[in-house]
C-alpha positions in Angstrom: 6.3 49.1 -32.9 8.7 49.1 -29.7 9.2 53.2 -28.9 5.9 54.7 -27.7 5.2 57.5 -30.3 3.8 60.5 -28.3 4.9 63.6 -30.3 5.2 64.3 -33.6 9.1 64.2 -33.8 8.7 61.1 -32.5 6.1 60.3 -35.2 8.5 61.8 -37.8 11.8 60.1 -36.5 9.6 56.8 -36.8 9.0 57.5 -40.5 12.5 58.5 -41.4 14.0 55.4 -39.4 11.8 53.2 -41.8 12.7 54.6 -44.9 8.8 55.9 -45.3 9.4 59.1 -47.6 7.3 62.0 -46.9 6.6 62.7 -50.6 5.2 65.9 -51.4 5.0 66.5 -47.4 7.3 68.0 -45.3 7.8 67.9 -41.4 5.1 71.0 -40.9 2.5 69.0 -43.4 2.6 65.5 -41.9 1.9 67.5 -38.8 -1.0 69.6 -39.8 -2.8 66.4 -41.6 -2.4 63.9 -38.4 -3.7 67.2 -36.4 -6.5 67.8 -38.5 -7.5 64.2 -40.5 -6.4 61.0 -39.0 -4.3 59.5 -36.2 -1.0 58.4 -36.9 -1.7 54.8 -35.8 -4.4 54.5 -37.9 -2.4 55.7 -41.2 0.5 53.9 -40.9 -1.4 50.2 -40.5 -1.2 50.7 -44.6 2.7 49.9 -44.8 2.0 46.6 -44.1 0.8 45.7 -47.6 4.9 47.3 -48.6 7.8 45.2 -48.9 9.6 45.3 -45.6 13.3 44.0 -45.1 16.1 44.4 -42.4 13.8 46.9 -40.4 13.2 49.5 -43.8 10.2 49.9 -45.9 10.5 49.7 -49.7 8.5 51.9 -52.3 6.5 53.8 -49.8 6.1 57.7 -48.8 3.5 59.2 -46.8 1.5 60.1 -50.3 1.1 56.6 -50.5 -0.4 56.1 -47.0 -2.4 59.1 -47.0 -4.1 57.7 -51.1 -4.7 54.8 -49.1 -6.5 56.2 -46.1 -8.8 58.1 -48.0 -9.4 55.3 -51.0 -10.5 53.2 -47.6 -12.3 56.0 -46.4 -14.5 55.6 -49.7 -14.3 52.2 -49.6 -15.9 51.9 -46.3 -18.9 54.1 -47.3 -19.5 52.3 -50.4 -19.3 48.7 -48.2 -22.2 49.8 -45.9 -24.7 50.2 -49.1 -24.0 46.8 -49.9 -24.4 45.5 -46.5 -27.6 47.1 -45.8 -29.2 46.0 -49.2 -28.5 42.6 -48.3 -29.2 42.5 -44.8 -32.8 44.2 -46.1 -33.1 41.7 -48.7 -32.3 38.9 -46.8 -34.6 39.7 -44.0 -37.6 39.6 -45.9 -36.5 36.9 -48.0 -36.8 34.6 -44.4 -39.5 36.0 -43.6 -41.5 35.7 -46.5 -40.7 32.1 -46.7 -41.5 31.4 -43.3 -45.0 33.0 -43.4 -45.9 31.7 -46.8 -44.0 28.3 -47.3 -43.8 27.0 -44.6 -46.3 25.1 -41.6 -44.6 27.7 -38.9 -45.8 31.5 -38.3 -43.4 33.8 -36.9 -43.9 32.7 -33.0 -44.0 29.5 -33.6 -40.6 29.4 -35.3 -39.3 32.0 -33.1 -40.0 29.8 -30.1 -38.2 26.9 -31.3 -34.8 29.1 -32.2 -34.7 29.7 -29.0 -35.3 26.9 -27.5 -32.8 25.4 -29.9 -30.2 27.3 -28.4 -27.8 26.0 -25.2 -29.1 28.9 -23.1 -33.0 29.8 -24.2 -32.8 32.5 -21.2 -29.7 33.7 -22.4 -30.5 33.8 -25.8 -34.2 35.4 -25.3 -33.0 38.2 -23.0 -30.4 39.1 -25.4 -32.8 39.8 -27.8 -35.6 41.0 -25.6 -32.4 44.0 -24.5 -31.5 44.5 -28.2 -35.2 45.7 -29.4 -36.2 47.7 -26.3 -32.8 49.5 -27.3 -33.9 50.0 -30.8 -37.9 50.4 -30.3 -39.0 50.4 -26.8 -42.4 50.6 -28.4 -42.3 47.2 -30.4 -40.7 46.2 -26.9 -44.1 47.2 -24.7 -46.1 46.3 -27.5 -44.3 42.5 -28.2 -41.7 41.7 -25.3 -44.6 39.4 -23.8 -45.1 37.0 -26.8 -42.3 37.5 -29.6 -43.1 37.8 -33.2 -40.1 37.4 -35.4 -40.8 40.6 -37.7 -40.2 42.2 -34.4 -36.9 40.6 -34.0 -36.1 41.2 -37.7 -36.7 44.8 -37.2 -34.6 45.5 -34.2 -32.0 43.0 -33.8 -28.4 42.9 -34.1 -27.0 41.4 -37.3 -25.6 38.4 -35.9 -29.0 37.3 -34.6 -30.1 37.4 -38.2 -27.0 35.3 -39.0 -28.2 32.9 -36.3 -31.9 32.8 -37.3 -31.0 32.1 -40.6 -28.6 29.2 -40.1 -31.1 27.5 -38.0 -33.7 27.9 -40.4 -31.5 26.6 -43.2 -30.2 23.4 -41.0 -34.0 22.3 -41.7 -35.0 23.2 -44.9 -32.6 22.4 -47.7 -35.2 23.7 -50.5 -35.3 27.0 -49.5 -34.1 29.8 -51.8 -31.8 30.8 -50.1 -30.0 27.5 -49.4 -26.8 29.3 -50.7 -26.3 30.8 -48.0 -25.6 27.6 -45.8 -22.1 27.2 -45.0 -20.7 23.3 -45.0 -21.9 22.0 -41.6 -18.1 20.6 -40.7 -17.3 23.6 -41.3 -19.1 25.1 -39.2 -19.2 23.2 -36.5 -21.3 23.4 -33.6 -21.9 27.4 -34.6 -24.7 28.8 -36.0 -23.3 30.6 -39.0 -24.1 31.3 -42.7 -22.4 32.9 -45.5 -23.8 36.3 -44.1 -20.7 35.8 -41.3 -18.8 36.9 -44.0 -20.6 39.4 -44.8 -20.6 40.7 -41.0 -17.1 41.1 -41.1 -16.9 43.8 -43.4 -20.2 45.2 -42.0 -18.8 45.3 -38.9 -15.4 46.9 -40.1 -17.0 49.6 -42.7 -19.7 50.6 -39.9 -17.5 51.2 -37.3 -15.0 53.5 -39.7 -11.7 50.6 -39.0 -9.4 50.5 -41.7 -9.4 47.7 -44.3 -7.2 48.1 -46.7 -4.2 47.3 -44.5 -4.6 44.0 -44.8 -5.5 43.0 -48.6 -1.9 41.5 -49.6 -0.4 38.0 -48.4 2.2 40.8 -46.8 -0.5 41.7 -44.3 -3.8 39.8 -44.6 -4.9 36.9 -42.5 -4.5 33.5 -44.6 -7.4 31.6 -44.9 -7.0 27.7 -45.7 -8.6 28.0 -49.0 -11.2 25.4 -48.3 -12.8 27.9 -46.5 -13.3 29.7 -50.0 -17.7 29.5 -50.3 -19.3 28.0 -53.6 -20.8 31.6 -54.1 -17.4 33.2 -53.6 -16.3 30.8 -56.1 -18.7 30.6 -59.0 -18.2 34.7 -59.1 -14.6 35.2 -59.6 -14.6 31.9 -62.6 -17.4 33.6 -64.2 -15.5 36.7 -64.1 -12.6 34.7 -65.9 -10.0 34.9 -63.2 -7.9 32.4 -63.2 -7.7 29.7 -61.0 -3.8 31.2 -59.6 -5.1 34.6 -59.2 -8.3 33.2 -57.7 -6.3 30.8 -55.7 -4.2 33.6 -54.2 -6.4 36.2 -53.7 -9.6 34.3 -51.9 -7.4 33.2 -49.2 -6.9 36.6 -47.6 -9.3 36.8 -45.4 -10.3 40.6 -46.6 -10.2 40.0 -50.0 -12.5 36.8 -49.5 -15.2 38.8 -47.5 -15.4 41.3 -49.1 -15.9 38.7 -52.6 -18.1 37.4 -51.0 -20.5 40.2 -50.0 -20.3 41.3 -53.6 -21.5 37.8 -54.9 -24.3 37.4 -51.9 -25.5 40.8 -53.2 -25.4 39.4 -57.2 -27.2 36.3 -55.9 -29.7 37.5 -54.0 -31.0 41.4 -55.0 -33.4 41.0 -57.7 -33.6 44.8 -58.3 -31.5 45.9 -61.4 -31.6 49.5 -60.6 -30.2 48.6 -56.9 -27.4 46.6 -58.9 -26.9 49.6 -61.8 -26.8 51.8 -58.9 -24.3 50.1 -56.7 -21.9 48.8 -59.7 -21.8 52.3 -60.5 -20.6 53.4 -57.1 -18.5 50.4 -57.6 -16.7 51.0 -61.0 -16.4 54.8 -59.7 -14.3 53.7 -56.5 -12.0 52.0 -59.0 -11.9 54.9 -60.8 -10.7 56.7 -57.5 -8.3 54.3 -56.7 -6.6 54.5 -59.8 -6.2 58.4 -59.5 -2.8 58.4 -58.0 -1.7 54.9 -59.1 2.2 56.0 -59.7 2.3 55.4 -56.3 2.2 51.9 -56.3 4.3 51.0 -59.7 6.5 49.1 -57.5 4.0 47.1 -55.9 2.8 44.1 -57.8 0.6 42.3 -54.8 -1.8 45.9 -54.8 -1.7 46.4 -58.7 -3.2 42.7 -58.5 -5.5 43.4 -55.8 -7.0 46.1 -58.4 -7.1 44.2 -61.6 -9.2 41.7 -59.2 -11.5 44.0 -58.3 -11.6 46.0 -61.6 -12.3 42.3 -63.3 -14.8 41.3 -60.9 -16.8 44.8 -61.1 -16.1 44.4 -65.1 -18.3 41.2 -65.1 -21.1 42.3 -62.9 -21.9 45.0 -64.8 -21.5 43.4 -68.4 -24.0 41.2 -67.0 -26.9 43.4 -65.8 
């Protein structure tokens, strides 16, 4: 966007000079909603998923950006339930193993995370900061010889990301080996499938937007070797076919956001979590379909819904 947009006739002028209708809205509308609901920058990051040619947008009004905005809105709620269940889940998974299976306790293998690390020091402090933020307590209590409930408790996604990567790199048998991401893909980071699942964490907790970026118009590409076994085994189960699969799983949004929902299949053994979840699930859909003569002329989002729809379709035929 070359001309900085400070007013709203220059907000308006923007919209007209790209062929974005205002729909049902007129000049004093658009105003009163970017006053009162969103910021204008924010809203239109949706066009990008529209057909653009010769400087003009096809097919798209401000109706259709302000569905969008508020179908992400819900979207981003719904995200963060899934995200905390598995970080929960996952959590005690590890530590259960490592108390119970395993010749370590949780100092012991604590110890040797860090010390595994380029910068122990680094690394250790990190952590030491993160739970006095969270617990100063546990801090006063534990900051002197580190159990890894304690680290569990108050740390920082990512370090549970790390933590489990490491843990994995050694024990191939563990139940949750499917979360160990191919090691040349990887690289010399400590990463698991629950990156993935950090990246919409991150996006959904921190209210940015995510649907402007779920069509090959506007989503990051992904080679699609980088498409995960879990990822994978859901959307053939859920009959997709290999095109559609193919397609879809290589936008980086649309991939982890699959993959979140087939960590969370995989790994929550609670079928009212899952009944409860899928619901919230099938009733987005439902949402997102309530103004869907909006996008008759766009085949890449209708597609991006019959994904979902067939995806949420299987999960719950299956509980």
């Amino acid at each position: 966007m070359d001309k900085i947009l400070k007013t709203t006739d220059d907000m308006l002028d923007f919209l007209s000079t790209k062929n974005i209708k205002l729909g049902t809205y007129d000049d004093n509308k658009v105003s009163q909603f970017l006053t009162d609901n969103t910021y204008f920058f924010k809203l239109i990051s949706y066009r990008k998923n529209f057909q653009f040619n010769n400087g003009q947008y096809y097919h798209l009004s401000f109706d259709t950006l302000v569905d969008l905005s508020n179908i992400d809105m819900r979207l981003r709620y719904m995200l963060v339930h899934f995200c905390l269940d598995i970080e929960h889940c996952i959590k005690t998974k590890l530590l259960n193993e490592i108390t119970f299976k395993t010749e370590d306790d949780g100092y012991s293998f604590l110890a040797k995370y860090i010390a595994s690390n380029n910068n122990p020091s680094k690394i250790k402090q990190k952590i030491l900061t993160q739970i006095k933020r969270t617990n100063s307590k546990l801090y006063d209590k534990h900051h002197a010889q580190l159990p890894l409930w304690v680290v569990m408790e108050c740390c920082e996604f990512g370090v549970l990301e790390s933590i489990l990567a490491f843990y994995l790199a050694s024990n191939p048998n563990s139940a949750l080996i499917k979360l160990n991401v191919n090691r040349i893909e990887a690289g010399d980071n400590n990463i698991s499938l629950l990156s993935y699942v950090r990246n919409i964490r991150n996006k959904a907790a921190h209210n940015s937007v995510i649907l402007n970026s779920i069509t090959s118009k506007s989503g990051i590409i992904l080679d699609i070797t980088r498409a995960n076994s879990l990822a994978s085994e859901l959307v053939i189960k859920a009959k997709i076919s290999r095109q559609v699969r193919r397609k879809r799983l290589s936008i980086s949004t649309i991939h982890d956001i699959t993959t979140t929902l087939a960590i969370y299949d995989t790994f929550i053994e609670s079928e009212t979590m899952k009944k409860r979840r899928y619901k919230e699930l099938q009733d987005f859909l439902k949402r997102a379909q309530r103004e869907k003569e909006l996008y008759v002329q766009n085949d890449e989002i209708l597609s991006v819904y019959r994904y979902f729809n067939q995806i949420t379709n299987y999960l719950i035929e299956t509980l």
